[in-house]
C-alpha positions as CSV (number, residue, x, y, z in Angstrom):
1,X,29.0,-16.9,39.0
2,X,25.2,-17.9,40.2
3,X,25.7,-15.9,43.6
4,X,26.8,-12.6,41.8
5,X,24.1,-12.7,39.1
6,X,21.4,-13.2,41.6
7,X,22.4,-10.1,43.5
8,X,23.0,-8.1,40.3
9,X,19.8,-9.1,38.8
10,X,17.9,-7.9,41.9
11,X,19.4,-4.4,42.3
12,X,18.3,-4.2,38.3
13,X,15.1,-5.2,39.5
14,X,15.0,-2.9,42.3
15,X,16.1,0.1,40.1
16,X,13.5,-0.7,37.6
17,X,10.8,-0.9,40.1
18,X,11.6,2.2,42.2
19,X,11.9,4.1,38.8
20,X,8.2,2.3,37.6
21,X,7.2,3.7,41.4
22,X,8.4,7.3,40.6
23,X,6.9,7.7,37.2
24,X,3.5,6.2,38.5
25,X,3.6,9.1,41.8
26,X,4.9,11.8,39.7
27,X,2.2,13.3,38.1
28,X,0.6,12.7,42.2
29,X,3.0,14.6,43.4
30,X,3.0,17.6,41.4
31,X,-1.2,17.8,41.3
32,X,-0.4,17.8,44.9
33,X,2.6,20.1,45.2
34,X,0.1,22.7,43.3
35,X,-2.6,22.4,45.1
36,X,-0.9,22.6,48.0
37,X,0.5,25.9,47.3
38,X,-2.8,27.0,46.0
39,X,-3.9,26.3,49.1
40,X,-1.8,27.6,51.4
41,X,-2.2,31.0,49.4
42,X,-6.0,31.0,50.4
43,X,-5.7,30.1,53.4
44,X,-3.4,32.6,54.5
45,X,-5.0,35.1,52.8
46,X,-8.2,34.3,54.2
47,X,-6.7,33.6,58.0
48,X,-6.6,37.1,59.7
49,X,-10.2,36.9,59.1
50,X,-10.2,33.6,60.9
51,X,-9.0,34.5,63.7
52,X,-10.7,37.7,64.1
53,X,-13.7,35.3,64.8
54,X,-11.6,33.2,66.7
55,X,-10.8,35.9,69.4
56,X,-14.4,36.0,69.5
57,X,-15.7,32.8,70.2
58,X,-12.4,31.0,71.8
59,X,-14.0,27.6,73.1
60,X,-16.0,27.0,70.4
61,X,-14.3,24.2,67.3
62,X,-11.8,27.3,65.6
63,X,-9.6,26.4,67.5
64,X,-8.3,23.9,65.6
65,X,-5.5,24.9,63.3
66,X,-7.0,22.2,60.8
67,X,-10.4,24.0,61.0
68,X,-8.9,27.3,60.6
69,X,-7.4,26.4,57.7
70,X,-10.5,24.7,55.8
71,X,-12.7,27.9,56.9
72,X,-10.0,30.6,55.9
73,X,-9.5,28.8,52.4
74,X,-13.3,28.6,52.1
75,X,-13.8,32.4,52.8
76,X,-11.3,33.4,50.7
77,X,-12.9,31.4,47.7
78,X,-15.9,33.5,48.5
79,X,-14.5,36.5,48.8
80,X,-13.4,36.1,45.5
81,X,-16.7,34.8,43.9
82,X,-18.4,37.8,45.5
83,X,-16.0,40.4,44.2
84,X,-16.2,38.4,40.6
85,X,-20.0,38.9,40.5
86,X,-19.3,42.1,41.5
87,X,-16.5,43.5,39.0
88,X,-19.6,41.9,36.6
89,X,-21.9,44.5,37.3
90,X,-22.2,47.8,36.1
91,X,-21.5,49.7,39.2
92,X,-19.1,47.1,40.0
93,X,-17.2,47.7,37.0
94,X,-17.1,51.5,37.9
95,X,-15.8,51.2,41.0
96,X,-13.0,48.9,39.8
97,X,-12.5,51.3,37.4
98,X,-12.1,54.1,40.1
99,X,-9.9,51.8,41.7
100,X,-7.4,51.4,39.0
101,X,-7.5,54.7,38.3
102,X,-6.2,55.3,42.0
103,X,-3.5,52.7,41.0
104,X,-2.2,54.3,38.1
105,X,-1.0,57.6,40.2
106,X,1.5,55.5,42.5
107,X,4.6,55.6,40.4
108,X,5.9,52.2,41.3
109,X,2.8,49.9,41.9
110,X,1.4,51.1,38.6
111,X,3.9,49.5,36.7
112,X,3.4,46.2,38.2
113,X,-0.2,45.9,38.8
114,X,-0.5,46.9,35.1
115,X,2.1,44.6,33.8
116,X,0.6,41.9,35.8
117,X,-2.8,42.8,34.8
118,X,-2.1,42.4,31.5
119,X,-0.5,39.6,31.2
120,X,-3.1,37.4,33.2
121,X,-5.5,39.2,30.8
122,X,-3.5,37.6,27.8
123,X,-3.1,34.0,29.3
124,X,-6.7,33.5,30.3
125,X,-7.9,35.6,27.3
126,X,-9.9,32.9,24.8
127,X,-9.7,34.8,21.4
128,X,-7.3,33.6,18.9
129,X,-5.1,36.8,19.0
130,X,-4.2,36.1,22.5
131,X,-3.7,32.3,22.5
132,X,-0.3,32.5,21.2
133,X,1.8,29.5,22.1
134,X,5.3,29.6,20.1
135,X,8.5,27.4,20.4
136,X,12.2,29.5,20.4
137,X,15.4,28.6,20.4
138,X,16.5,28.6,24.0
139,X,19.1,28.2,25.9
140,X,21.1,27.0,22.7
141,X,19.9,27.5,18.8
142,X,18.4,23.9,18.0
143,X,16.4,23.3,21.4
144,X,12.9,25.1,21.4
145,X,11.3,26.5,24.8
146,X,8.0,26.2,25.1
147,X,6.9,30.1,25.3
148,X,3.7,33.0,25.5
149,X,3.8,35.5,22.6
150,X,2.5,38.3,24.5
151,X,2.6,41.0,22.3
152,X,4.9,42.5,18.8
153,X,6.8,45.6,18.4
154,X,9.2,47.3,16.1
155,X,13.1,47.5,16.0
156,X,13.3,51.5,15.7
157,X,16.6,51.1,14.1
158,X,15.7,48.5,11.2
159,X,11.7,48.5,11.5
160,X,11.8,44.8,11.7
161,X,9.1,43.2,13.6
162,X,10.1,41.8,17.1
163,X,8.5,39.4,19.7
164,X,8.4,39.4,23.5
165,X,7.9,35.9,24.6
166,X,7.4,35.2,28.4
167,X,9.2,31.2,29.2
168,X,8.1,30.0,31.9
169,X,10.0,27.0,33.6
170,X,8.7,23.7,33.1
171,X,7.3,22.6,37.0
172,X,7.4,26.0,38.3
173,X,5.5,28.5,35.8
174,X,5.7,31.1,38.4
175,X,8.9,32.1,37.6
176,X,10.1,32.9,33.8
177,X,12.1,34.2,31.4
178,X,11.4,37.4,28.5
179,X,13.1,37.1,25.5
180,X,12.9,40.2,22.9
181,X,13.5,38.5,19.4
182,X,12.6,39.0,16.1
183,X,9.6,37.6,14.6
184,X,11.6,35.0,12.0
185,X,12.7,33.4,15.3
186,X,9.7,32.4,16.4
187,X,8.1,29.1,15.3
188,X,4.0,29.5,16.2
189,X,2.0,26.7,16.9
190,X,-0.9,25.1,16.6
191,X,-1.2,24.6,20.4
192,X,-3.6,26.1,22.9
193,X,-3.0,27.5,26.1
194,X,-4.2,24.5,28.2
195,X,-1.9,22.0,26.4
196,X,0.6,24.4,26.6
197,X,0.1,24.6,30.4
198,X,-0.3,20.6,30.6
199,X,3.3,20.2,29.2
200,X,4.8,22.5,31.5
201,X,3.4,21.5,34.4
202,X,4.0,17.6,33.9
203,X,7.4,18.4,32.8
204,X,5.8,17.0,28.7
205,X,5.0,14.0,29.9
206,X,1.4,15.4,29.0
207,X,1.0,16.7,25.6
208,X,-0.1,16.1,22.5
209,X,1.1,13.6,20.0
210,X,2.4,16.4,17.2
211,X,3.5,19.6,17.2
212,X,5.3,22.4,14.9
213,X,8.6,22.0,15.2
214,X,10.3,23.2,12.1
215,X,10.0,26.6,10.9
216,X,11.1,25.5,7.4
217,X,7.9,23.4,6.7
218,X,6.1,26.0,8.3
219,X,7.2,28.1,5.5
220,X,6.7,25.7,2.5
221,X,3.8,24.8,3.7
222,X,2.6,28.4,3.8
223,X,3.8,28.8,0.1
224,X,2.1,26.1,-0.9
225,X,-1.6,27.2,-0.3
């Protein structure tokens, strides 16, 4: 009886450590995972640049891929802080301008660059109007997603308000779901966009401690002030 339980009772113990190991590298992992991908986005974007200089001074340190990468992530960053100062200017401003205008003509890329443009716009937007985390029933009714009001519309058949909500995936927020629903199915909280972010990209584990769950208490409390 002794020999099994000391073998049992070490696999338990085993089990409990790994599992103690992967909740203590988790939230590691996933800073890294998105920073890595971050990352990589500048420096690729930033690498033809790279090696444009490359090809120009081949025996000098760019030629380590390691170097190439740090320099092309680095450019890009300044690329973008340079066309940030500059979209913040006047004339900066009106050449944007005159670049979206040029946008709006191709039939296609319209609709996505304004789509896109818009909802970056809403989710990095700091006015109360736009900071609209709500909780709807999804995938069954009695389990609440974690979702972006982005914006309200009309049924043209019954005139009752409606609600596109963007869900992102806990994890991966680059990829989502839109949900059309009506406005009574929506529970809106409390929460801003950076806790909202927080939970999906630790998968909740970082949160806050309360949050509005019930629309029923919503309500009375609503018709109690």
């Amino acid at each position: 009886m002794v020999k099994n339980t000391i073998p049992a009772r070490a696999f338990r113990n085993l089990q409990r450590y790994i599992l103690a190991g992967i909740i203590t590298a988790g939230p590691l992992f996933v800073t890294w995972l998105v920073f890595g991908i971050v990352l990589g986005w500048l420096a690729k974007a930033g690498l033809p640049l790279v090696q444009l200089i490359a090809f120009e001074f081949p025996k000098t340190w760019l030629v380590n891929p390691w170097t190439k990468s740090a320099l092309a992530i680095l450019l890009t960053l300044v690329a973008l802080y340079l066309l940030g100062r500059l979209t913040s200017l006047v004339l900066g401003r009106q050449l944007f301008a005159l670049f979206e205008a040029t946008l709006e003509r191709l039939p296609f890329v319209a609709k996505v660059y304004t789509s896109v443009r818009q909802l970056l716009d809403t989710m990095m937007s700091k006015h109360e109007t736009s900071q609209r985390v709500v909780l709807v029933d999804f995938p069954i009714p009695g389990q609440k997603c974690v979702g972006f009001l982005t914006r309200t519309l009309k049924d043209e058949t019954t005139g009752e308000m409606l609600a596109t909500v963007l869900l992102p995936n806990a994890i991966n927020p680059t990829s989502a779901f839109l949900q059309i629903l009506p406005m009574s199915r929506v529970t809106e909280t409390s929460l801003s966009m950076e806790d909202a972010m927080s939970m999906l990209m630790t998968g909740g584990s970082v949160g806050p401690e309360t949050i509005q769950f019930s629309v029923e208490k919503r309500e009375i409390k609503m018709q109690g002030r």
